[in-house]
C-alpha positions in Angstrom: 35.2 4.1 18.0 34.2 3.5 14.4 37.7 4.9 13.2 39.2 2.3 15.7 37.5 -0.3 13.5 38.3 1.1 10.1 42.3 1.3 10.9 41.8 -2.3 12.0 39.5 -4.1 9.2 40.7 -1.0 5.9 44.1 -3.0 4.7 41.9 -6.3 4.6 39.5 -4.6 2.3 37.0 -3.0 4.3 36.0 0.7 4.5 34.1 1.9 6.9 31.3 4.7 6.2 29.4 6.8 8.7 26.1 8.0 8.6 24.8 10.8 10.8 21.2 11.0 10.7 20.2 14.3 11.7 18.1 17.8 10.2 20.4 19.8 12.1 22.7 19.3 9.0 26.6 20.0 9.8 25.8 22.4 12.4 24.2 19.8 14.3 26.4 16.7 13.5 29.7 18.7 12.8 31.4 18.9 15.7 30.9 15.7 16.7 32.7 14.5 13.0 35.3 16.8 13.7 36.5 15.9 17.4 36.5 12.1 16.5 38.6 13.4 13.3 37.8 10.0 11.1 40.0 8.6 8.2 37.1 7.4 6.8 34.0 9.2 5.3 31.9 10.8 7.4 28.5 11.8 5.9 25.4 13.8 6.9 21.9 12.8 5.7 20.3 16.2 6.9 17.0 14.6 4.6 16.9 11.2 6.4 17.4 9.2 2.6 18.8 6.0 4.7 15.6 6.1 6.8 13.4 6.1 3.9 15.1 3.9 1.7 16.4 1.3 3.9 13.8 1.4 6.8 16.8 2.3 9.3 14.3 3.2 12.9 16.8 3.4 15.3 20.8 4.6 15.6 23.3 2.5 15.6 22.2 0.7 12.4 25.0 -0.8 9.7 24.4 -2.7 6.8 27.2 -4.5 4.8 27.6 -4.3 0.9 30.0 -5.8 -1.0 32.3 -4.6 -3.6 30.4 -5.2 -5.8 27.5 -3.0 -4.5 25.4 -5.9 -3.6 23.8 -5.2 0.3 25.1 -8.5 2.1 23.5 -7.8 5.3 20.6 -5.4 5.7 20.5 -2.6 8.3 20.4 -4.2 11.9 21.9 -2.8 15.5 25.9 -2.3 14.7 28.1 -1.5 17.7 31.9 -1.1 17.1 32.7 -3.9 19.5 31.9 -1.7 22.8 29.9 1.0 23.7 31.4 4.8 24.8 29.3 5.3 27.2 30.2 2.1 29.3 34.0 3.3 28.9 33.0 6.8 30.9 33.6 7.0 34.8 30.5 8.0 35.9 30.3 11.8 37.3 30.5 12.5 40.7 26.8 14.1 40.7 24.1 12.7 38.2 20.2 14.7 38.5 18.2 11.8 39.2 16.1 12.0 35.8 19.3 11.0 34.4 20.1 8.6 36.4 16.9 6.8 35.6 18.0 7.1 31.9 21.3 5.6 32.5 19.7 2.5 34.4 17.1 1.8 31.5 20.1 2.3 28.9 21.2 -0.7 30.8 18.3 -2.4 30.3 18.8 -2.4 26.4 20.4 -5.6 24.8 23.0 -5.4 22.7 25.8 -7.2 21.3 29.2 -5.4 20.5 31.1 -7.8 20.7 29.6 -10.4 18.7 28.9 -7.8 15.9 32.5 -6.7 16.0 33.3 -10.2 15.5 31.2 -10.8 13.0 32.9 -7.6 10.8 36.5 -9.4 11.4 35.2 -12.6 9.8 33.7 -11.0 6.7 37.0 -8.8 6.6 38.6 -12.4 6.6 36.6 -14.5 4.4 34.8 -12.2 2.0 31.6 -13.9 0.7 32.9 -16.8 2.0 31.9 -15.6 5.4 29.3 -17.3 7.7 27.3 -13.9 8.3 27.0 -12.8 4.3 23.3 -13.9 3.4 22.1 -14.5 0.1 20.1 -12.0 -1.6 16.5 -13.7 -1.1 17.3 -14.1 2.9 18.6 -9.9 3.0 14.6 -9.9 1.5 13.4 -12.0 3.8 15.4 -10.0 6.7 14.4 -6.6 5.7 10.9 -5.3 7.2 8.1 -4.6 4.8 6.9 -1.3 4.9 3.1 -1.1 5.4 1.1 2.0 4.4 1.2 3.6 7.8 5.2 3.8 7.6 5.2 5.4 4.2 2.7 8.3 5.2 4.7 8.7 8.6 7.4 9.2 6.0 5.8 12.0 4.1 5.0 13.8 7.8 8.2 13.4 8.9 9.6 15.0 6.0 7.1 17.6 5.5 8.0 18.5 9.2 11.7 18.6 8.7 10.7 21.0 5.4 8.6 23.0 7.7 11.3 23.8 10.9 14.0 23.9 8.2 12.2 26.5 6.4 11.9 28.6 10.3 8.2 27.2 10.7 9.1 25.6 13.6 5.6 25.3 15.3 3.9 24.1 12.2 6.4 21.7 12.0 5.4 20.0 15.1 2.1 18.4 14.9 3.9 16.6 11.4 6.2 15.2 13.5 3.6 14.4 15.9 1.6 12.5 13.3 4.9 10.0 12.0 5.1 9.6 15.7 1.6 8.1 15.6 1.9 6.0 12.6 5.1 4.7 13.3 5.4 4.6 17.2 8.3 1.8 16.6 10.3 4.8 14.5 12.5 5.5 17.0 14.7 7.9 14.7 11.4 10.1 14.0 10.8 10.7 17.9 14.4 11.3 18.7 14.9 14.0 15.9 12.1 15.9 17.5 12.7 15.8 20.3 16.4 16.7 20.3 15.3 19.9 18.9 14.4 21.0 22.5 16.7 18.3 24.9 19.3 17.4 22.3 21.2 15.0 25.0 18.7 13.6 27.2 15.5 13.6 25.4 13.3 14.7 28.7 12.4 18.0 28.9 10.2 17.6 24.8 8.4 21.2 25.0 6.1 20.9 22.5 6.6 17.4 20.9 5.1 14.2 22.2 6.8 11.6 24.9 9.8 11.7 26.0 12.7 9.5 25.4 12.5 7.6 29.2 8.2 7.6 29.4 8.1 6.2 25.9 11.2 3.2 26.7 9.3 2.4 29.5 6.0 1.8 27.6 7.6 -0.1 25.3 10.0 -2.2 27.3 13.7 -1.9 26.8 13.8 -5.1 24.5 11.5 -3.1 21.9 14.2 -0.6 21.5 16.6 -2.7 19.4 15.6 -5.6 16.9 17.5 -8.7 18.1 20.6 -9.5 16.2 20.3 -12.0 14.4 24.2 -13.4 13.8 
């Protein structure tokens, strides 16, 4: 869908880069780069850089720089102006765990539209455009990281060091503990637990929650920071 948007916005100035987030690496992410074949690039952080350095917590996240490498727009829920899974038919026979985790996908608020939108008016008008925010409001905008987030950072990647290096249950009660500190992190649970339920996020094994138990305790508005547009 991305690519969609790139042929679209690219001859008005505007390239379109991709981001998987995943310790898998290209095994993990490849395939799914390679069926969608993009024009555009198409990276792999298999060391989770963008979550560290930006504070990125959940996927879909975009952030807008300029070109002149200033960030315009700090990372906040991007949606390419719809979402795939709304476009699918649904199947003729769905177990009814994942039924329940279609319904409170439904739940979630988003705005493709309005972000898509927002891209073709930036495309448009350049720094002209009503969504570019001066530097001292993309400050403002951007979450300060307390203490708790920065240790969560150092389990998570000493976990992702540990199941890399085939220390797989070592790794868990690291990623265990960034789950604690940073419950919000919702990029830190979903990496472990797509180790053992990569599409549903249900059936954990050994790591903690579960995509469905933990939306429900945090309520389906938690999931996504408003956008703010």
């Amino acid at each position: 869908m991305w690519q969609e948007v790139r042929s679209e916005l690219y001859p008005q100035g505007v390239e379109v880069v991709t981001v998987a987030l995943d310790v898998g690496g290209a095994d993990a992410a490849g395939p799914f780069i390679d069926a969608a074949a993009p024009d555009h690039p198409s990276l792999i952080d298999q060391d989770h850089r963008l979550t560290e350095l930006l504070g990125i917590i959940n996927v879909p996240s975009g952030l807008w720089v300029d070109e002149t490498g200033m960030l315009v727009r700090p990372p906040e829920p991007a949606f390419p102006g719809r979402v795939g899974l709304l476009d699918q038919p649904p199947p003729a026979e769905v177990p009814p765990r994942a039924m329940e985790v279609v319904e409170e996908t439904m739940k979630i608020r988003i705005r493709p539209r309005k972000y898509l939108a927002a891209l073709r008016d930036w495309a448009e008008n350049g720094a002209r455009s009503q969504y570019v925010l001066p530097p001292e409001e993309v400050v403002s905008r951007s979450t300060p990281q307390p203490p708790e987030a920065s240790l969560a950072a150092a389990h998570f990647e000493l976990a992702h060091h540990l199941h890399r290096s085939g220390r797989v249950d070592d790794a868990v009660p690291h990623f265990a503990e960034a789950r604690r500190l940073q419950p919000g992190n919702w990029v830190y649970k979903r990496q472990a637990w797509s180790f053992a339920d990569p599409v549903l996020q249900l059936e954990t094994g050994p790591y903690e929650g579960d995509w469905l138990s933990d939306i429900r305790e945090s309520g389906p508005d938690s999931y996504y920071a408003p956008l703010d547009l």
